[in-house]
C-alpha positions, 0 to 999 in steps of 0.5 A: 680169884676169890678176892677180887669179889670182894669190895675195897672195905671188905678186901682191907677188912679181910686180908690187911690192917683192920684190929691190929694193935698199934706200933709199940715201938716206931724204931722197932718196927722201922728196922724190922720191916726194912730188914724184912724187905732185905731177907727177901732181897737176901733169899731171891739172891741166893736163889739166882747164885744157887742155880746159875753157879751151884747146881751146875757144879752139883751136875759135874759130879752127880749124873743120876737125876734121882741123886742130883734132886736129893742132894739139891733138896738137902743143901737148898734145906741147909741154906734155908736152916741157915737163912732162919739162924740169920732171920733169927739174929737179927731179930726178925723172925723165930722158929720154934717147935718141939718136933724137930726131930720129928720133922728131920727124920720123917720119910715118905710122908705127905705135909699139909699145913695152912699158909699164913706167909710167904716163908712158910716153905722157907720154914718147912724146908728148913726143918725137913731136909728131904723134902719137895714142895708143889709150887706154883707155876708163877713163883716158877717163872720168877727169880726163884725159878731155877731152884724150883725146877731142879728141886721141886714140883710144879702146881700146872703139870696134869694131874697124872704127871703130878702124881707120878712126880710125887710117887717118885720122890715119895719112892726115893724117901722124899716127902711132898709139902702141900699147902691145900688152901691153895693160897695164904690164910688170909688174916680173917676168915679161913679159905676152904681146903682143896682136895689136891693133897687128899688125891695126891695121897690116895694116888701114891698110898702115902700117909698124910701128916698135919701141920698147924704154923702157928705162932705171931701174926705175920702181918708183912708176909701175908696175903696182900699186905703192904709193901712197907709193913711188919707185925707192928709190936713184935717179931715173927714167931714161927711156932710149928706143930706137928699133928697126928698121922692120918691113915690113908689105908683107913679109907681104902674102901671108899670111893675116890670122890668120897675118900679125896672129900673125907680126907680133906676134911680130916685135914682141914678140922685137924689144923684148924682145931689145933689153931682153935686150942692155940688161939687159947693159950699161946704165952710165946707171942703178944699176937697169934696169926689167924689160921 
């Protein structure tokens, strides 16, 4: 909502092409963002086959709903990991961290992280195989509809229902990613963090675990990018790094509003001091995509 305020100069100035560097190579990047529109074809596809042939057939053999999201959860995971091997063969995207095994066997946790693409939950999921993400309603009224209402948590529920929902899946094991902008990051300036993912956490008793998706400025996938656009002199490199664990026991003895205001800022100076160092020295990409 917040963009629509913005004049046509400030908009381009904040979200689309202004200082990026020129294209180094027009072929590159002509293939590059032609094969960027393909994958997304690609995964809106196998979104639809996942819940009209897939799911259905998961159902024949699993009758516990509990069971039935778990096992969804891991093979929509396992697609995703395969989706990325495919992005990274055909050179268009990397994924790259040095917790992964950190990620595959973290259980019962809350995961924040900024929002600088579209695949950031493509990602996400793809290294955290137990996982449920709170979409939004309108991703769930699209093609990828049918997998977010079998898997995973819908942004529009009353809150209290959400937190139950969350306190579910936590119970099970499952951890719940949560992009607290709201939003994508867009490529200047930085959207303030909401407090969701603070009162989600508060609520459940479940610990918080920051995430910094840094790596190449993702031009092409980020916020109102043009249709026919790319990083303009390399792939996407997808460089995701796990932060400390934040406490939620340590604010017991606050206040709900000043717990939710404390534990939000917590989060948002642990992903964006983390950014501020990365900014610094980041030897794997010739850009570094804002956070």
């Amino acid at each position: 909502m917040a963009a629509e305020k913005l004049s046509k100069e400030e908009f381009d100035e904040k979200y689309n092409w202004r200082d990026l560097p020129k294209v180094s190579n027009w072929i590159a990047y002509t293939y590059r963002a032609f094969m960027k529109l393909f994958w997304i074809f690609f995964i809106g596809f196998g979104a639809v086959i996942l819940a009209a042939i897939v799911f259905p057939a998961f159902k024949i053999f699993i009758h516990s709903k509990d069971r039935f999201r778990c096992t969804a959860q891991r093979f929509v995971s396992a697609t995703f990991r395969f989706f990325m091997f495919l992005l990274k063969i055909s050179g268009i995207a990397k994924l790259l961290t040095d917790s992964r095994e950190e990620f595959r066997n973290m259980h019962s946790r809350i995961v924040v992280a900024n929002h600088p693409s579209i695949l950031d939950t493509v990602v996400l999921i793809a290294l955290i195989p137990n996982a449920t993400v709170i979409a939004g309603e309108k991703y769930a009224k699209g093609v990828l509809g049918g997998v977010i209402k079998a898997c995973y948590i819908i942004n529009s529920l009353d809150f209290d229902e959400l937190c139950r929902r969350c306190k579910e899946s936590l119970d099970l094991g499952s951890n719940v990613i949560i992009f607290p902008e709201g939003t994508r990051t867009p490529r200047h300036g930085q959207n303030n963090f909401k407090k969701g993912a603070a009162r989600i956490a508060r609520a459940t008793g479940a610990n918080i675990i920051p995430v910094l998706i840094a790596g190449s400025d993702k031009f092409g996938l980020g916020k109102s990018n043009p249709f026919w656009s790319f990083n303009p002199v390399e792939q996407l490199i997808y460089h995701l790094i796990m932060l400390p664990e934040i406490d939620i026991s340590e604010y017991a003895e606050l206040t709900d509003p000043i717990a939710a205001k404390r534990i939000t800022q917590k989060c948002s100076e642990s992903i964006h001091n983390a950014a501020d160092q990365y900014k610094k020295d980041h030897p794997l990409t010739r850009t570094v995509n804002n956070v």
